[in-house]
C-alpha positions as a LaTeX table, in Angstrom:
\begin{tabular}{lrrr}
\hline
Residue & $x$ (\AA) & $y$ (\AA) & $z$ (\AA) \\
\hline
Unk1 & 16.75 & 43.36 & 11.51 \\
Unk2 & 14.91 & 46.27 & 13.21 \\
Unk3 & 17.22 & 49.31 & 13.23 \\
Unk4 & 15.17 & 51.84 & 13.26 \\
Unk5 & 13.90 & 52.96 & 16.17 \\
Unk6 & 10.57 & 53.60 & 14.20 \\
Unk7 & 10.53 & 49.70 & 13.68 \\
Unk8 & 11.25 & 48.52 & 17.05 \\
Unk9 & 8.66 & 50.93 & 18.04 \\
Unk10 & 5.69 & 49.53 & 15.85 \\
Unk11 & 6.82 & 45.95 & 17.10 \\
Unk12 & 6.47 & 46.42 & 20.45 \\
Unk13 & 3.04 & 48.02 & 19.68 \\
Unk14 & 2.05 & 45.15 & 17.66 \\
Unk15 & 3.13 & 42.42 & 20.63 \\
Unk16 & 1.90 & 44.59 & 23.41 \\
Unk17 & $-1.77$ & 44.91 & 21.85 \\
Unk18 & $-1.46$ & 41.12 & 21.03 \\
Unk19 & $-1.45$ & 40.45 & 24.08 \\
Unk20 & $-4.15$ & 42.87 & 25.18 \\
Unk21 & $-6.49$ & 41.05 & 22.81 \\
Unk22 & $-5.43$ & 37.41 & 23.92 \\
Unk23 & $-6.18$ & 38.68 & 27.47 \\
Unk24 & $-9.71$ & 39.76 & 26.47 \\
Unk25 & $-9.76$ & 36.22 & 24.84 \\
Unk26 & $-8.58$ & 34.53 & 28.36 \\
Unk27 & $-11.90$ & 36.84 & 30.00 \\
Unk28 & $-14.61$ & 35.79 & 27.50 \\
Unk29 & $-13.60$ & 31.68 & 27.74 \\
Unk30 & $-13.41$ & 32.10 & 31.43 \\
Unk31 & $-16.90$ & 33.57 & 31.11 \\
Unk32 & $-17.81$ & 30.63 & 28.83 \\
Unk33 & $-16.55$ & 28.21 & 31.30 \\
Unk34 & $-13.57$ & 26.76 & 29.04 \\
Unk35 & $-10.81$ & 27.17 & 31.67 \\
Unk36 & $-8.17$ & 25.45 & 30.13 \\
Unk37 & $-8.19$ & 27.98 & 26.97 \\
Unk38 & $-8.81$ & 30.42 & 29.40 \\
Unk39 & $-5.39$ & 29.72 & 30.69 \\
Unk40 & $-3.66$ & 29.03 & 28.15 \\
Unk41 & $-4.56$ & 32.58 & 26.21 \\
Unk42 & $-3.81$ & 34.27 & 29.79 \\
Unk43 & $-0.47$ & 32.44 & 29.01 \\
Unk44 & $-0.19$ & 33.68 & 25.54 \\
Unk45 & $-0.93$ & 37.16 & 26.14 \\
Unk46 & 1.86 & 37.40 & 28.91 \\
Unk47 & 3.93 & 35.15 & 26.43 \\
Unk48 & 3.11 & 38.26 & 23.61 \\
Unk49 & 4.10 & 40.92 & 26.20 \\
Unk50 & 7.13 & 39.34 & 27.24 \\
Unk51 & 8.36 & 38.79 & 23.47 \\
Unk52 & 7.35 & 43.23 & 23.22 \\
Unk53 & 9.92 & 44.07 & 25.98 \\
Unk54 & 12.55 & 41.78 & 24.57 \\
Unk55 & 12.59 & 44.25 & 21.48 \\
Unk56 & 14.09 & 47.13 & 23.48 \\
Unk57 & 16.82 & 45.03 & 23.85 \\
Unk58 & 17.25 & 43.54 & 20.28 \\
Unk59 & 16.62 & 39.78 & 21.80 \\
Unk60 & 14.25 & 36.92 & 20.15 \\
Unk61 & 14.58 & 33.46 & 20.32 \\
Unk62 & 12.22 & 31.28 & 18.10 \\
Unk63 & 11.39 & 29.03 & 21.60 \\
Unk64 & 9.58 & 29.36 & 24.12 \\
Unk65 & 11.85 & 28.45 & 26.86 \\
Unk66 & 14.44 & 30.76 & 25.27 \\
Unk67 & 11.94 & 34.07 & 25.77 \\
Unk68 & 11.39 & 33.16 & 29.39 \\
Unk69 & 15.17 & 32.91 & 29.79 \\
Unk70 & 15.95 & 35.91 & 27.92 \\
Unk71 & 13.25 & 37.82 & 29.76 \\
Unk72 & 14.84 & 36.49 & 33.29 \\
Unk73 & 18.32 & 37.14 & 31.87 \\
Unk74 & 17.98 & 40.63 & 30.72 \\
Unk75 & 14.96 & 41.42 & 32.69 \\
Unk76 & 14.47 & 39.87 & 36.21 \\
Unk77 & 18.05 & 39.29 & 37.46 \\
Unk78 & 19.05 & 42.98 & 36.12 \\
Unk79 & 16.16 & 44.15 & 38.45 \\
Unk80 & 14.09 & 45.93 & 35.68 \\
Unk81 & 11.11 & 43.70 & 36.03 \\
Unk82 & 9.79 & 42.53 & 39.35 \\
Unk83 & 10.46 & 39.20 & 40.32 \\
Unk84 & 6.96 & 38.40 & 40.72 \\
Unk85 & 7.02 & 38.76 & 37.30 \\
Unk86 & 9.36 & 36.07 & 36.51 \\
Unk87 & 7.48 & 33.54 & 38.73 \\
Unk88 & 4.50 & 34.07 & 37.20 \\
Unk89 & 5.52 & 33.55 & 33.30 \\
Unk90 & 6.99 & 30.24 & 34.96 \\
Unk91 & 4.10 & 29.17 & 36.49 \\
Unk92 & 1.95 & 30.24 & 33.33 \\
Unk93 & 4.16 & 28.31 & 31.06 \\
Unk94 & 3.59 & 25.23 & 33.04 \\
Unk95 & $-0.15$ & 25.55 & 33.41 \\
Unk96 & $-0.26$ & 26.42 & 29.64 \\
Unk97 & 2.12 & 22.96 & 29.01 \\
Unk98 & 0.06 & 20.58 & 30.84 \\
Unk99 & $-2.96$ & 21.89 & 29.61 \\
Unk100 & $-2.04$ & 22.15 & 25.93 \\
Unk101 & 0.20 & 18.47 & 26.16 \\
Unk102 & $-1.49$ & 16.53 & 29.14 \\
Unk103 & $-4.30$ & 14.19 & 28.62 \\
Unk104 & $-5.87$ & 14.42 & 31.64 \\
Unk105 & $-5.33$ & 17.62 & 33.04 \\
Unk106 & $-7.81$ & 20.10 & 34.54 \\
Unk107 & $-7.93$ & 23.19 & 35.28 \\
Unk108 & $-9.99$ & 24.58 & 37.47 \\
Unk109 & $-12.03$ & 28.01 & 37.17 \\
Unk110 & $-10.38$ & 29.19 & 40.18 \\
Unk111 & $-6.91$ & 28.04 & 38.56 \\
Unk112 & $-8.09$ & 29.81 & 35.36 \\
Unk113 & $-9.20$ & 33.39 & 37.32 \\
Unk114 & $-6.08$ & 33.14 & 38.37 \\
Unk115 & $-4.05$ & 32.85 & 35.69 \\
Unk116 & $-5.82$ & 35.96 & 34.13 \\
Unk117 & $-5.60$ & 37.98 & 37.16 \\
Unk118 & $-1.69$ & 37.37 & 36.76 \\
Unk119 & $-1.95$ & 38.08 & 33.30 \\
Unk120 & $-3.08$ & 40.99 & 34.34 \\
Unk121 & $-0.81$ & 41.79 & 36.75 \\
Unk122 & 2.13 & 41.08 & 34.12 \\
Unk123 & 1.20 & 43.00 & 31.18 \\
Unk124 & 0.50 & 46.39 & 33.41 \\
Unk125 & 4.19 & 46.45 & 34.89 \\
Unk126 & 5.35 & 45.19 & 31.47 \\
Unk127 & 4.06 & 48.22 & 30.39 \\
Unk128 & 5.14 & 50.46 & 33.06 \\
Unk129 & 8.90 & 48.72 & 32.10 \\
Unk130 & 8.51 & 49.79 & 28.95 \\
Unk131 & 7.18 & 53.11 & 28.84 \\
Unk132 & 10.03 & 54.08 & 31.37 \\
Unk133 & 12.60 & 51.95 & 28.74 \\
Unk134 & 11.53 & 53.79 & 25.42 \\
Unk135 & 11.89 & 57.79 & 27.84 \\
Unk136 & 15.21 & 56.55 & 28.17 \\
Unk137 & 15.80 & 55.78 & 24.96 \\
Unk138 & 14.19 & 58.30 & 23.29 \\
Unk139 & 16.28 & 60.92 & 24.96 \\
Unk140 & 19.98 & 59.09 & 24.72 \\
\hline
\end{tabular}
């Protein structure tokens, strides 16, 4: 497990700059005019960010249904993330599952912009979240 705090910490880098690289993957393929990657890395990255604040609170689940649930659990509905927040990881997730499942699904390059612009979005007030989560715990 991750006891130290030390660990937890390097984690939550680790996820957090994942997802800062997936999101500068999202921008290049939406430059390239592949929006359905595009999408589904803006997914991913929020999808990396999401699993980074879940380590504050010693939560993982293995699925991806049971992040997003976590995350609204422990996150949303405790009124430590905004709600806006928890729609859009929702409505990434379902982009991201027609796209990566559906054989005839498009996505658009205004669906794709988007998708990274709530990427975006996400990831800074994730970080805000946690930043203001580790003060805490560093001082306790």
């Amino acid at each position: 497990g991750l006891n130290s705090p030390f660990e937890r910490k390097e984690l939550i880098q680790y996820r957090m700059s994942n997802g800062e690289e997936k999101l500068r993957s999202a921008k290049i393929l939406l430059e390239n005019g592949q929006f359905k990657d595009s999408a589904s890395r803006s997914y991913y990255a929020m999808f990396s960010v999401a699993r980074a604040l879940l380590v504050i609170k010693n939560l993982n689940s293995t699925r991806h249904s049971g992040i997003i649930s976590l995350f609204n659990q422990h996150f949303v509905k405790t009124g430590l993330v905004d709600r806006t927040c928890g729609r859009i990881l929702m409505n990434a997730r379902e982009i991201r599952e027609k796209g990566d499942y559906g054989d005839f699904y498009l996505v658009s390059k205004k669906e794709a912009e988007a998708q990274l612009k709530s990427a975006k979005i996400f990831i800074e007030e994730i970080r805000r979240v946690i930043e203001r989560l580790e003060d805490r715990c560093d001082t306790s």
